[in-house]
C-alpha positions in Angstrom: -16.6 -47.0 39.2 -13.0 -46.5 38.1 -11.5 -43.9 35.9 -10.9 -46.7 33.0 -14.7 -47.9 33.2 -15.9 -44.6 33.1 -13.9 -44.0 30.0 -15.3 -47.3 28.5 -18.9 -46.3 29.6 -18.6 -43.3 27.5 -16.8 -44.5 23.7 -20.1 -46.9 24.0 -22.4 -43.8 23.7 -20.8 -42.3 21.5 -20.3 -45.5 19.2 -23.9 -45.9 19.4 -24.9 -42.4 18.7 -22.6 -42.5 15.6 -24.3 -46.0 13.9 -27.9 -44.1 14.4 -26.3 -41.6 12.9 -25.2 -43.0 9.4 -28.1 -45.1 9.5 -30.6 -42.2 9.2 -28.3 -40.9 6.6 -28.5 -44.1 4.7 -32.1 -44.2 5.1 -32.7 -40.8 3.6 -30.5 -41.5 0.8 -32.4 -44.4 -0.3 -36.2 -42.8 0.7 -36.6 -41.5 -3.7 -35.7 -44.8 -4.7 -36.4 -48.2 -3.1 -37.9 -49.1 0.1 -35.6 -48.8 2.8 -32.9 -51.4 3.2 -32.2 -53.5 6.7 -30.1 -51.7 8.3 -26.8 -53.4 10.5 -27.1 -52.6 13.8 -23.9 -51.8 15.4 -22.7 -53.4 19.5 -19.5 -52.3 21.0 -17.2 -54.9 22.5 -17.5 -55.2 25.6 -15.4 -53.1 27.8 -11.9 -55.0 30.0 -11.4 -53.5 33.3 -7.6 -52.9 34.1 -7.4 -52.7 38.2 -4.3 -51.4 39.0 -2.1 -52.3 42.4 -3.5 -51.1 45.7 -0.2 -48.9 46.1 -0.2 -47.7 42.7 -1.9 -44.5 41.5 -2.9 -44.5 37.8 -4.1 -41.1 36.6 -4.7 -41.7 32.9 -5.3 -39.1 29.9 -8.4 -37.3 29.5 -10.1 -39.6 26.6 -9.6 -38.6 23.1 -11.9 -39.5 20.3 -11.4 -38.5 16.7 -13.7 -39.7 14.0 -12.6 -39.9 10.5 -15.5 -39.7 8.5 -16.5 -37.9 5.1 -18.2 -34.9 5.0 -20.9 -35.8 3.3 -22.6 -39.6 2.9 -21.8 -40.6 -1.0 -25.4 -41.2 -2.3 -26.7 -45.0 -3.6 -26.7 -46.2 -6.4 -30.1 -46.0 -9.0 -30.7 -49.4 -8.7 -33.6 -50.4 -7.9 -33.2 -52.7 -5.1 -29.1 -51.6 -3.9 -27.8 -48.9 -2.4 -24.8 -47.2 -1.5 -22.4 -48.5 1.3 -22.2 -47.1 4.4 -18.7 -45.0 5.3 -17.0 -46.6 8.2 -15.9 -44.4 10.4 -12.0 -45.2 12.4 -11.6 -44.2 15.7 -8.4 -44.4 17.9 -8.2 -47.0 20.5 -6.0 -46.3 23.4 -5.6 -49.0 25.9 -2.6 -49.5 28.6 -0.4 -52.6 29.2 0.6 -53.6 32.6 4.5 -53.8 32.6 6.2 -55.4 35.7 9.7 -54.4 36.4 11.4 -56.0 39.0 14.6 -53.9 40.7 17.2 -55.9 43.1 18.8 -53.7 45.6 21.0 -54.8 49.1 20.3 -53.4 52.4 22.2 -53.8 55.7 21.2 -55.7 58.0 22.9 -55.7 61.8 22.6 -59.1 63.3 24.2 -60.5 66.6 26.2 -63.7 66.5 27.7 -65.6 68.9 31.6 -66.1 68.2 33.2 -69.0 70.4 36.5 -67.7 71.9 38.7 -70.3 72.6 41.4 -69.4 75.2 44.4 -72.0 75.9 45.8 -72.2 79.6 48.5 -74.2 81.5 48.0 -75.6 84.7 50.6 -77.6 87.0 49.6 -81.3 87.3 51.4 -83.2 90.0 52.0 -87.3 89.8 54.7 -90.0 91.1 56.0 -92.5 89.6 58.4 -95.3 90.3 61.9 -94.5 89.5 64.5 -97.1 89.2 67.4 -97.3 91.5 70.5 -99.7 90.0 73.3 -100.7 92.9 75.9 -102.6 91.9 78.1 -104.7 94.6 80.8 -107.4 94.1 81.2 -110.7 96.0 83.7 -113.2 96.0 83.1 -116.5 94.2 85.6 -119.5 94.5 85.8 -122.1 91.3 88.2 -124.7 90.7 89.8 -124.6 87.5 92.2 -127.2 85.8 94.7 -125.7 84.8 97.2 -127.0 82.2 101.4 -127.7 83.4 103.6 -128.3 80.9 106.7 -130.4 81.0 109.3 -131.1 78.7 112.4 -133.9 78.9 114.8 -135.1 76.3 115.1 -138.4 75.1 117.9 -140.0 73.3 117.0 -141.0 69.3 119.7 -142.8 67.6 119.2 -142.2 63.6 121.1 -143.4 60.4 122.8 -141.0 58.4 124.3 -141.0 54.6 127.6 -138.6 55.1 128.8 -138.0 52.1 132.7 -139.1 51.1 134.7 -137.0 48.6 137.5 -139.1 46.8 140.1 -137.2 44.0 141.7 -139.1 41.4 144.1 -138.4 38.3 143.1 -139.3 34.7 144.8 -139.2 31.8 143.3 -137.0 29.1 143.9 -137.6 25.5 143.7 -134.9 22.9 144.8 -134.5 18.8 146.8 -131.5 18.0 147.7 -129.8 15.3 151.2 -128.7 14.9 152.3 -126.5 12.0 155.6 -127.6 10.0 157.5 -125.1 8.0 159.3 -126.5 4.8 160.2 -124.8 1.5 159.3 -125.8 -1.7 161.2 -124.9 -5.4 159.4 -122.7 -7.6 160.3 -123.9 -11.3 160.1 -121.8 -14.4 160.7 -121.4 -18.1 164.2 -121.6 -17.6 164.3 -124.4 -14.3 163.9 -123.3 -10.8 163.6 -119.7 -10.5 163.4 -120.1 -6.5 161.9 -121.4 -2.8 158.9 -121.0 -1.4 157.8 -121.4 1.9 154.6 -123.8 2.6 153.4 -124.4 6.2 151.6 -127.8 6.8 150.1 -128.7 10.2 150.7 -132.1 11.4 148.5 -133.8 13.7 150.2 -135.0 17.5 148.6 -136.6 20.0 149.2 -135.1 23.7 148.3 -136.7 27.4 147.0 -134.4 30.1 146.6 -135.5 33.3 143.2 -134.1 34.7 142.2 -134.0 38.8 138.7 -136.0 38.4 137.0 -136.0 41.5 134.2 -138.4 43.3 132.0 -138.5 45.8 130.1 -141.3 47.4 127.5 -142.0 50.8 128.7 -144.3 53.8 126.4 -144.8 56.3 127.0 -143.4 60.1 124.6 -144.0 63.5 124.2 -140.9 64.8 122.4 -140.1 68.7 121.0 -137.2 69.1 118.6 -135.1 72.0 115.2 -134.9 71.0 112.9 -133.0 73.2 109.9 -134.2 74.4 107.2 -131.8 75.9 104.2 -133.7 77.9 100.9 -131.8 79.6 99.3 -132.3 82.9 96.2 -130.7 84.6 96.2 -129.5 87.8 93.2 -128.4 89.9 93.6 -125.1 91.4 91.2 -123.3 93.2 90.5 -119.2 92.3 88.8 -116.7 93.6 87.1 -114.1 91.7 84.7 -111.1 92.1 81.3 -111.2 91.0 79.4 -107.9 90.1 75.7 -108.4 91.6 73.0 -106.0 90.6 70.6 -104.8 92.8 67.3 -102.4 91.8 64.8 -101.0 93.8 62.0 -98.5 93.0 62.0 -95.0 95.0 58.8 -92.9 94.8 59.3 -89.8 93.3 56.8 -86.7 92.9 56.9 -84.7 89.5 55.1 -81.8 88.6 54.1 -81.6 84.4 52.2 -78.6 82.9 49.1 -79.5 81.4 47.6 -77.5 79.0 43.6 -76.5 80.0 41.4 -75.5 77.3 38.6 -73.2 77.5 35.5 -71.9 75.1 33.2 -69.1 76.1 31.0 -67.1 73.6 31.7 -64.0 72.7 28.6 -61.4 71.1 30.0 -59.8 68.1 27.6 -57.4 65.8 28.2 -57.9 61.9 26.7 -56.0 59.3 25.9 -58.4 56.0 24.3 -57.0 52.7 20.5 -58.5 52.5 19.8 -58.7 48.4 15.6 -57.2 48.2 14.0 -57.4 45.2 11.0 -54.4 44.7 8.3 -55.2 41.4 6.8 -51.6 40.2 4.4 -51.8 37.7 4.2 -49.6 34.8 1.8 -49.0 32.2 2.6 -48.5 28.4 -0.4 -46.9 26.3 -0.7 -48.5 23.1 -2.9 -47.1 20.1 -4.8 -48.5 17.5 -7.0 -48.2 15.0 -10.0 -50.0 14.8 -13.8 -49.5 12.9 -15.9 -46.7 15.3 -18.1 -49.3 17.1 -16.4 -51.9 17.0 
């Protein structure tokens, strides 16, 4: 049997002895009076058993009962049939509460991995291949080709002409002048003629120029004259000329390239990573209350 049942065992006894207790008291109070009353018989609870973890070591308080109760029963009442009430009694309950607590802490951890190593290399790789060789050579090629000749001759072309004739001739050209004539006139006054004077008058004369007048007409004249006369001909002629001919032929030839190799091997590499762990711990929190002795 645990500590905690133990401790349960025992605030039954002493619940118990405490109802027989007042109910003697209650009894004797009542004896003078009445018959004695029924009297309530008092039953504990029954007792929880709190099993704690395995790994856990629970050492609880040594148990503690006070009882609050008067010093002396109060008597009942002279009725006939009635009769006091009994005092209850309060006792303190202690009990304990199972509190989890959950704590997160890291840890190293060494593991071993496998880390691929990749290592790039060049190696000589060689191939042929066909390479083109271009000649060129010239041969001769004979065509026949017209080619054009060009002649020219003159020809007689007898043409009319309009040749101009100049002829010059005199005309007489008639023209109205104006000729001024001076004359003097008397000047009369009060007394008769005072005097002369003079008054020019232009009198119109008619003069003859004679005047070159010139004329000019067309006769026409047979003229010959050389007009060229240019004719074409072809002639076949026969030319030779130089062909370019090309020529290719292949020659094998060996090359060497670098080709690049690429190689993975694994490499064992030790790493240290943080590993979260999570520990629960229980703890107990004692609670009191108070409750009715015997209850």
């Amino acid at each position: 049997m645990s500590r905690i049942q133990r401790l349960g065992v025992s605030a039954f006894f002493v619940t118990g002895l405490m109802c027989c207790v007042q109910s003697v008291q209650a009894c004797n109070c009542a004896s003078g009076v009445a018959a004695a009353a029924p009297t309530a018989a008092y039953y504990a609870p029954a007792t929880t058993a709190y099993y704690a973890p395995a790994a856990t070591a629970y050492y609880a308080p040594a148990a503690t009962t006070d009882y609050y109760a008067p010093a002396a029963p109060a008597c009942c009442a002279p009725a006939p049939t009635a009769c006091c009430a009994a005092p209850v009694a309060m006792v303190e309950r202690r009990y304990y509460v199972a509190k989890p607590i959950y704590e997160t802490s890291e840890r190293e951890e060494h593991v071993t991995v496998q880390k691929p190593v990749t290592e790039t290399s060049e190696r000589d790789e060689h191939y042929t291949v066909q390479k083109p060789i271009y000649e060129t050579a010239e041969h001769d090629e004979t065509i026949v080709v017209n080619r054009p000749v060009y002649e020219t001759a003159e020809r007689d072309e007898t043409i009319v002409v309009n040749k101009p004739v100049y002829e010059t001739a005199v005309q007489e050209q008639y023209s109205t002048q104006y000729v001024p004539v001076v004359s003097a006139r008397p000047v009369c006054g009060c007394g008769g003629i005072v005097g002369q004077q003079t008054v020019t008058n232009y009198v119109p004369e008619t003069v003859v120029q004679k005047v070159p007048v010139q004329t000019m007409h067309y006769v026409q004249e047979q003229q010959v004259r050389k007009v060229p006369v240019q004719t074409m001909r072809w002639v076949q002629e026969e030319q030779v000329r130089k062909v370019p001919v090309q020529t290719v032929r292949y020659v094998d030839e060996d090359q060497v390239r670098k080709v690049q190799v690429q190689t993975v091997h694994m490499v064992t590499e030790d790493q240290v990573r943080k590993v979260p762990v999570t520990t629960c711990r229980i703890e107990y929190e004692e609670h009191v209350e108070q409750v009715p002795a015997g209850q």
